[in-house]
N, C-alpha and C positions, 0 to 999 in steps of 0.2 A: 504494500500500500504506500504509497505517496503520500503525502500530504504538502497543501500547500498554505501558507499563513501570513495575510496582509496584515502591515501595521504603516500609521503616517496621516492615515484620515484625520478631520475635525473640521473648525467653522475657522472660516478666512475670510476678511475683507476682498471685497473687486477689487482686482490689481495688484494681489497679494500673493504669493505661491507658497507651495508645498510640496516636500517630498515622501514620494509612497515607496516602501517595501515589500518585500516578499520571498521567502524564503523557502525554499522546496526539501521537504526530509524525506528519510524512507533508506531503503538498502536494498541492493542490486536493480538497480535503475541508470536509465541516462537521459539525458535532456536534448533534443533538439532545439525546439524554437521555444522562445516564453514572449508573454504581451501581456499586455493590458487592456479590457474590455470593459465598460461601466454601463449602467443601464437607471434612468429616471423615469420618476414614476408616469406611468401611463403611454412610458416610451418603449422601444425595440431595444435591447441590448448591441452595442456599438460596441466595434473596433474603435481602440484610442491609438493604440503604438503597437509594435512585434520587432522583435531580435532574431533573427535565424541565428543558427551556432557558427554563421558564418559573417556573425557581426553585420548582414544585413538589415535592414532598419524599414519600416513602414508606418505612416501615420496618416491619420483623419485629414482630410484638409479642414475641419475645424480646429483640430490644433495643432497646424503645421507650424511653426516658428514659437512658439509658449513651450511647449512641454519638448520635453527629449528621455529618453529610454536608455537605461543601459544596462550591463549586467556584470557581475561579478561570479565569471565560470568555478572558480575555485569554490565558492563557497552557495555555489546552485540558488544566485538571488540574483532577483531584476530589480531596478526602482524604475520611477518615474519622476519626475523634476518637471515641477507646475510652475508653470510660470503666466504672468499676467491673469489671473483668474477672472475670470465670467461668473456670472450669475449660471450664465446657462452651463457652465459644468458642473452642475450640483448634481450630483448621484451616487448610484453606488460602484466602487471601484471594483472590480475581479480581477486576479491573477488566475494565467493560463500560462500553463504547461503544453509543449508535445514530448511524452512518457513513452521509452521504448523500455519492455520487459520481459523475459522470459516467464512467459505465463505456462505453467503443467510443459514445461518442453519447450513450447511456442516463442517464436519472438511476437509481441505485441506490440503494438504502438496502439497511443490510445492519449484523451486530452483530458488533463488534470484540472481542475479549477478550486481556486479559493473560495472562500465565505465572505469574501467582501470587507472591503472597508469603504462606511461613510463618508465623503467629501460633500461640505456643502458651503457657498459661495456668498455671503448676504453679507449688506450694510446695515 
């Protein structure tokens, strides 16, 4: 089992930033790509950023130039680094994994996700 566990949420002023975490555990596992997806209420769950393990990089064009993705391979963690904050990026933050595992023999691959962390953006 994987596990994955955001921390970094809270309330920010417009114009304000913050940095999210996430860190992935577990044993005999490997990580290909990790991102970040958030979803507000009454809305569709959104792509915000992704890392490929090849340090490829993708994001929203709603926050193309504010936010940036990175990760830290050694220690199987992505953040996210907010910048300029909107109102309109109030939601909840998800950490995703792509999970390759030897399942009963099998190699697996399969997409992990966190429990979320709350970002909310008000004056």
């Amino acid at each position: 089992q994987v596990q994955l566990v955001e921390s970094g949420g809270g309330l920010v002023q417009p114009g304000g930033s913050l940095r999210l975490s996430c860190a992935a555990s577990g044993s005999s596992f490997s990580i290909n790509g990790m991102g970040w997806y958030r979803q507000a209420p009454g809305k569709q769950r959104e792509l915000v950023a992704t890392m490929s393990g090849g340090d490829g990089t993708k994001y929203a064009d709603s926050v193309k130039g504010r936010f940036t993705i990175s990760r830290d391979y050694a220690k199987n963690t992505v953040f996210l680094q907010m910048n300029s904050l909107k109102p309109e990026d109030t939601a909840v933050y998800y950490c995703n994994a792509d999970v390759n595992m030897a399942v009963d023999g099998i190699w697996t691959s399969f997409g992990s996700w966190g429990q979320g962390t709350q970002v909310t953006v008000s004056s």
